[in-house]
C-alpha positions as CSV (number, residue, x, y, z in Angstrom):
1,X,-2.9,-126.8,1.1
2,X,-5.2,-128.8,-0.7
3,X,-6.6,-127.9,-4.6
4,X,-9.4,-126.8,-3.0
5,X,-8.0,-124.4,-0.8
6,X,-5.7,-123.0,-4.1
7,X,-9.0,-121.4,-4.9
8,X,-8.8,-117.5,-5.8
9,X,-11.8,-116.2,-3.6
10,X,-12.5,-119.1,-1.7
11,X,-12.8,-118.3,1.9
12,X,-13.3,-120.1,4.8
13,X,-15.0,-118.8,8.1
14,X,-12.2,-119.6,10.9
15,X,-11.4,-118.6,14.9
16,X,-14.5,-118.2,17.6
17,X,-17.8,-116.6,16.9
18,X,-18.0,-113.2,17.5
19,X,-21.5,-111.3,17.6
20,X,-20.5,-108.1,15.6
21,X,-17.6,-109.5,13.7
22,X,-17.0,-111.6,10.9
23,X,-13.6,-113.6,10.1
24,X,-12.5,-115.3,7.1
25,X,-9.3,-116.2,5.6
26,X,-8.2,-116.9,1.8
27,X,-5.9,-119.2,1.7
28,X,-5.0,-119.3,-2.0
29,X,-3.7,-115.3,-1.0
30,X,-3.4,-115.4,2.4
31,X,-5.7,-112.8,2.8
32,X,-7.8,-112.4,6.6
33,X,-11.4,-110.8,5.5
34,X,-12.8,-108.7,8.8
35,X,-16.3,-107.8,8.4
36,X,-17.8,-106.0,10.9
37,X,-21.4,-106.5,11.6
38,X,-22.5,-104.2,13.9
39,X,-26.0,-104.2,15.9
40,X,-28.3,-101.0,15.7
41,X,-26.7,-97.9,14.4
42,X,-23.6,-98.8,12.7
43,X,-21.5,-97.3,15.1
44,X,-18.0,-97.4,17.3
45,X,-20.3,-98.9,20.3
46,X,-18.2,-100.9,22.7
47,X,-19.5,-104.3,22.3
48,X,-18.5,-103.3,18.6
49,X,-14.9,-102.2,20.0
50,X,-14.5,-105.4,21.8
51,X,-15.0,-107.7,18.9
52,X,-13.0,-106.0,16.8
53,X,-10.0,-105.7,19.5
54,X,-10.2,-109.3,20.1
55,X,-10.0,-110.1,16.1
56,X,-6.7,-107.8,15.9
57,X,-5.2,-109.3,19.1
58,X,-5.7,-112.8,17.8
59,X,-3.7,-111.6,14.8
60,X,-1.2,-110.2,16.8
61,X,-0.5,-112.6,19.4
62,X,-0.5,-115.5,16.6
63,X,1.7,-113.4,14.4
64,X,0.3,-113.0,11.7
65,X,-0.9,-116.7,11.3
66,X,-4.2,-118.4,11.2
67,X,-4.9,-122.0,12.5
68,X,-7.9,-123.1,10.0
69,X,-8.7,-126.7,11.0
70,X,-5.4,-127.7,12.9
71,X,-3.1,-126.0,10.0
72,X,-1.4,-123.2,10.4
73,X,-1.3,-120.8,7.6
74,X,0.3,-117.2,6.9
75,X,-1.4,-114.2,6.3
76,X,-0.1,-112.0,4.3
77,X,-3.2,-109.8,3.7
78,X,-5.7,-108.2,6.5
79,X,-8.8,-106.7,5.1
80,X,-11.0,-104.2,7.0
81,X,-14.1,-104.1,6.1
82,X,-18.3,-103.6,6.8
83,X,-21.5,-106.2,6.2
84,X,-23.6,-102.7,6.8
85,X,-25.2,-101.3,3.2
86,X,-24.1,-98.5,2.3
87,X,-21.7,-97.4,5.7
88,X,-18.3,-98.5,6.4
89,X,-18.6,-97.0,10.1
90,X,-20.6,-93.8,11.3
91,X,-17.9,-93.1,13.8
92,X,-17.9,-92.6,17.7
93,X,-20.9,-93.6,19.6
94,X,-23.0,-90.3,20.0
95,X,-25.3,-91.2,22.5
96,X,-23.2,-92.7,24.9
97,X,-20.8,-89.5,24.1
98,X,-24.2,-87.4,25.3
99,X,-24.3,-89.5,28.6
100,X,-21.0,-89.5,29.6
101,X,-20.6,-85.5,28.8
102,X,-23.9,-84.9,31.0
103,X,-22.7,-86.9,33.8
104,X,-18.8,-85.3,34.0
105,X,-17.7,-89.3,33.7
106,X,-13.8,-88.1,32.6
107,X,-12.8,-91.4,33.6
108,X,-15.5,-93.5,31.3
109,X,-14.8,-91.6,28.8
110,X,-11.4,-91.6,28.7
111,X,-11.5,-95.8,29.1
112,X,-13.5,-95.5,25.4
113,X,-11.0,-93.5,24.0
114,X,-8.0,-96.1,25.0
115,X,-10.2,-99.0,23.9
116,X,-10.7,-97.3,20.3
117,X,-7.0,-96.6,20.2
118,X,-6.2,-100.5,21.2
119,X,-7.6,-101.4,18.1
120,X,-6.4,-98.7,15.9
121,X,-3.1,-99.0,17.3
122,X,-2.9,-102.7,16.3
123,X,-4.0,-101.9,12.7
124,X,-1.5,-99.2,12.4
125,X,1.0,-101.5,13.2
126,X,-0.2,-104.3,10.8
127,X,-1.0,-106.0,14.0
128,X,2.5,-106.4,14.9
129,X,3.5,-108.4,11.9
130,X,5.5,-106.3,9.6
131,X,5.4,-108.9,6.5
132,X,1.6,-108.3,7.1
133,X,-0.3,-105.7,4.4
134,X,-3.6,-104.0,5.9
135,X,-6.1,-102.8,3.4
136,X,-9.0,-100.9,4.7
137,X,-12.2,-101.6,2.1
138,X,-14.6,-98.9,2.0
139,X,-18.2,-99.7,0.3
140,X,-19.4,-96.5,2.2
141,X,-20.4,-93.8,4.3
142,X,-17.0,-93.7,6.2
143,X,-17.2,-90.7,9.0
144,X,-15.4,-89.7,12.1
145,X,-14.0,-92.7,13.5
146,X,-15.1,-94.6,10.7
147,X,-12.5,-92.4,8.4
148,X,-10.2,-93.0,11.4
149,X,-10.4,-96.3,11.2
150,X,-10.2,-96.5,7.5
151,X,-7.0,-94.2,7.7
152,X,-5.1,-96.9,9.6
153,X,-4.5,-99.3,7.1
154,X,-2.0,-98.9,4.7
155,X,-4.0,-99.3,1.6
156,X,-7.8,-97.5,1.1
157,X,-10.0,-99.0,-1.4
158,X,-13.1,-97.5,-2.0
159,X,-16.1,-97.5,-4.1
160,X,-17.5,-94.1,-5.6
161,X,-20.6,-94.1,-3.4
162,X,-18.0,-93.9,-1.0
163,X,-18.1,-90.8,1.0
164,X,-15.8,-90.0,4.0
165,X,-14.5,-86.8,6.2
166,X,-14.8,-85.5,9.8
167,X,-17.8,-83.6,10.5
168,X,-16.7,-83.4,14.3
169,X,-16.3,-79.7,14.3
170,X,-20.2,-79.4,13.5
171,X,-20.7,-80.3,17.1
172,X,-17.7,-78.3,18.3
173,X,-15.5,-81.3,18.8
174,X,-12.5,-82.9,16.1
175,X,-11.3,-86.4,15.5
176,X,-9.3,-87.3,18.5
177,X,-8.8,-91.3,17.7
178,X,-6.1,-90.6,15.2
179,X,-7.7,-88.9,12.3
180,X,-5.5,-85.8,12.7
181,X,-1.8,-87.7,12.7
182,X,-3.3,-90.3,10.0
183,X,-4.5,-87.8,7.7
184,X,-1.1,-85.4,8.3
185,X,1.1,-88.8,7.3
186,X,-1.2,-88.8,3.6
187,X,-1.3,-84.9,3.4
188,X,0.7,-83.1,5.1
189,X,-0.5,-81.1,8.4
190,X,-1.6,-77.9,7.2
191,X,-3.9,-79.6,4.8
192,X,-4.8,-82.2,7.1
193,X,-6.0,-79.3,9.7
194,X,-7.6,-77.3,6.9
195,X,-10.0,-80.8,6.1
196,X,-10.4,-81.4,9.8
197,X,-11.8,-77.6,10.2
198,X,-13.7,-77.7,7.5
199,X,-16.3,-80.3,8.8
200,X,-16.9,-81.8,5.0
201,X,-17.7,-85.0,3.6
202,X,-15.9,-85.8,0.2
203,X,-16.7,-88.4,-2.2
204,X,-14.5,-90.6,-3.0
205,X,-13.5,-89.5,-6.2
206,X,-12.2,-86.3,-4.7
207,X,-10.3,-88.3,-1.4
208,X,-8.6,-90.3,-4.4
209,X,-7.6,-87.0,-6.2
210,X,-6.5,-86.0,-3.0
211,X,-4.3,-88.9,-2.8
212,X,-5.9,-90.3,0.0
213,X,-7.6,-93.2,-1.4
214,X,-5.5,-95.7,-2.7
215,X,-7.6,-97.3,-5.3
216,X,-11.6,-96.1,-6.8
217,X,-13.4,-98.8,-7.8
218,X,-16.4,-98.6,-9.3
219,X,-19.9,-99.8,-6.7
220,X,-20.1,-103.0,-6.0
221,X,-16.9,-104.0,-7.6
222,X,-14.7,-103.0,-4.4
223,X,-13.8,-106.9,-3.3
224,X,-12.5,-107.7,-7.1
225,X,-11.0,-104.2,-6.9
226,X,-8.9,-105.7,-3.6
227,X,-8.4,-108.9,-5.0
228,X,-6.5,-107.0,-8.2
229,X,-4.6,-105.1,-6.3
230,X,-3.1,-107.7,-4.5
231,X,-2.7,-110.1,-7.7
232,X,-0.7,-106.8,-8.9
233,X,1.5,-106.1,-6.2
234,X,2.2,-109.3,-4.6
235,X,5.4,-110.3,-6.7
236,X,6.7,-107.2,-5.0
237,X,5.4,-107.6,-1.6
238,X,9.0,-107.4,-0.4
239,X,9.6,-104.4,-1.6
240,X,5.8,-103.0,-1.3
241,X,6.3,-103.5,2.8
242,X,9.9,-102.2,2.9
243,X,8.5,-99.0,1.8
244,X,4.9,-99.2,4.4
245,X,7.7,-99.3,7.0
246,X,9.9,-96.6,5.5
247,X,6.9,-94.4,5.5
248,X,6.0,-94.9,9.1
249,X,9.7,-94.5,10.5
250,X,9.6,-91.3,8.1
251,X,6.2,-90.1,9.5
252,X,6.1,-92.2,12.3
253,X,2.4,-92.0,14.9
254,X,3.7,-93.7,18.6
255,X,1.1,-94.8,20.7
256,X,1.9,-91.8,22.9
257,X,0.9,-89.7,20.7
258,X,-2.0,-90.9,20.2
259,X,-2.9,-91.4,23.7
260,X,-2.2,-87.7,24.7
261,X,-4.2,-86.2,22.1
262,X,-6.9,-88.4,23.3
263,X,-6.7,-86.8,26.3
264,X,-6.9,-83.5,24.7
265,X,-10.5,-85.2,22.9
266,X,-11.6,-85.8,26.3
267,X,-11.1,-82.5,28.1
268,X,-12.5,-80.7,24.8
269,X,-15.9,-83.1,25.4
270,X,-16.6,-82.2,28.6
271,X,-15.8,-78.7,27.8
272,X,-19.3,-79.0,24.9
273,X,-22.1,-76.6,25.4
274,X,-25.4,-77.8,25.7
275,X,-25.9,-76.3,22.4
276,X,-23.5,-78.6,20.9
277,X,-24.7,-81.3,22.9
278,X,-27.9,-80.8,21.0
279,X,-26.2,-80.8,17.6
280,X,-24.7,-84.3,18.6
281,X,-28.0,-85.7,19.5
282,X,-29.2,-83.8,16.3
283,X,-26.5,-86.2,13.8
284,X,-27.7,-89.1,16.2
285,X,-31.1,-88.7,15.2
286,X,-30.3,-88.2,12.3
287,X,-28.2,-91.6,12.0
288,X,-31.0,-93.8,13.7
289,X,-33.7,-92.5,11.2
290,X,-31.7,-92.9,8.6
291,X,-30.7,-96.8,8.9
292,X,-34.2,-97.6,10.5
293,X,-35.7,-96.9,6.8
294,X,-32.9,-98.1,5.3
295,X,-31.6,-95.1,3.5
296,X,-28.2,-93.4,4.5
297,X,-27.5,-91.3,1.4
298,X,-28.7,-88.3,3.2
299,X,-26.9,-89.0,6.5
300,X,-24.0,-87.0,5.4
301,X,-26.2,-83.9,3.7
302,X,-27.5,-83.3,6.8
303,X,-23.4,-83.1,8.0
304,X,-22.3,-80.8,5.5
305,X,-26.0,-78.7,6.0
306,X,-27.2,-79.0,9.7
307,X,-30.9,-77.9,10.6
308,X,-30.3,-74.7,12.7
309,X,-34.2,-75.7,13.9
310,X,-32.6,-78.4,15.6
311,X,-30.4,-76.1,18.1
């Protein structure tokens, strides 16, 4: 590598163009930055999905290396995080969840639940490469599948602004991407249910009490927070992966798993009400209004204290 590349924090855009992703790689750390960028409500939509399946696969099918300019480097870092103000991910996509409920489309629904887990999958599994370290960087609102997501890295980082949970069962549904098993592997299962029923959004103060955030950094300082913790650890990287795998043979989440209880998600959807249809359009609302004047610190108020005029 050249002096220039020794750099800490210099990064360098690298691999195709993708419209709702972002890829960088720091070669002084061998760290991959994933931004996601997404258009409109900064949601799980598919186009969304797609990008960020075909960042992980790259990953994967190079393992774990990045060709930057015609030199191949390793990466021993993958960084998961958001370009979106104030939201690491809102979750599933509510109003294509509404359509596909109305219309009975099992089958569509179903093909979005597989294509969430194809991604999530891949970051569980450090995208095939065991030497590699995943590190999920939260900077805010993470919900639903956005805590999902989140969850599968080995490592959360999150700012105090930060505010993440599953307020699925407010529209009489529950995290079926994951969230359950991923939260049960931090836990334990009886609190993982107990936070799964209770439909709340915690700060992440609390999630780091709780032992489920990895590392609080204080708002805006969540990429030097990163960059310190892997200054800190990487002498013991060795050993610092030995015991990521340990905990997944000890816990371990197969992609059967994960693919049945998906199934379970997508029987429980088409079982909704049209009264909790009307919730979900209710958070969706809720979502738009909230990013189209650039505010989302109430998003998740509304979560933990749903308008019953809305039903």
């Amino acid at each position: 590598m050249s002096n220039m590349q020794d750099v800490i924090g210099l990064r360098l855009p690298y691999g195709p163009q993708r419209q709702e992703v972002d890829a960088e790689f720091e070669p002084a750390t061998g760290t991959v930055w994933g931004y996601t960028k997404p258009k409109g409500t900064p949601c799980f939509t598919l186009s969304l999905l797609k990008d960020m399946y075909s960042l992980v696969s790259e990953i994967a099918e190079d393992k774990g290396r990045v060709n930057l300019h015609g030199t191949w480097h390793d990466a021993r870092y993958f960084v998961g995080a958001s370009r979106t103000p104030g939201v690491y991910n809102l979750g599933g996509d509510l109003g294509l969840f509404v359509l596909l409920i109305k219309s009975r489309d099992r089958e569509a629904l179903a093909r979005y639940a597989k294509l969430c887990l194809d991604v999530l999958h891949l970051r569980m599994q450090n995208h095939n490469c065991p030497t590699l370290t995943t590190i999920s960087l939260v900077q805010g609102d993470a919900l639903g599948g956005g805590f999902e997501s989140a969850l599968a890295s080995d490592i959360i980082v999150a700012e105090e602004s930060a505010q993440m949970g599953f307020p699925e069962i407010l529209f009489n549904l529950f995290p079926g991407m994951g969230g359950y098993s991923l939260l049960a592997r931090r836990i334990g299962q009886r609190e993982a249910e107990r936070f799964v029923l209770s439909g709340r959004v915690y700060p992440a103060a609390k999630l780091h009490e709780l032992g489920i955030v990895d590392v609080l950094a204080k708002d805006g300082q969540g990429e030097s927070a990163v960059r310190q913790w892997i200054a800190t650890n990487d002498k013991r990287r060795n050993g610092l992966q030995g015991v990521m795998q340990a905990r997944k043979l000890i816990s371990p989440i197969s992609r059967a798993e994960l693919d049945a209880i998906a199934d379970v998600w997508v029987d429980a959807a088409l079982r909704l009400t049209d009264r909790d249809l009307r919730m979900m359009a209710f958070l969706l609302r809720a979502q738009m209004r909230r990013m189209q004047y650039g505010d989302v610190s109430d998003i998740t108020a509304e979560l933990r204290e749903p308008a019953q005029a809305a039903l």
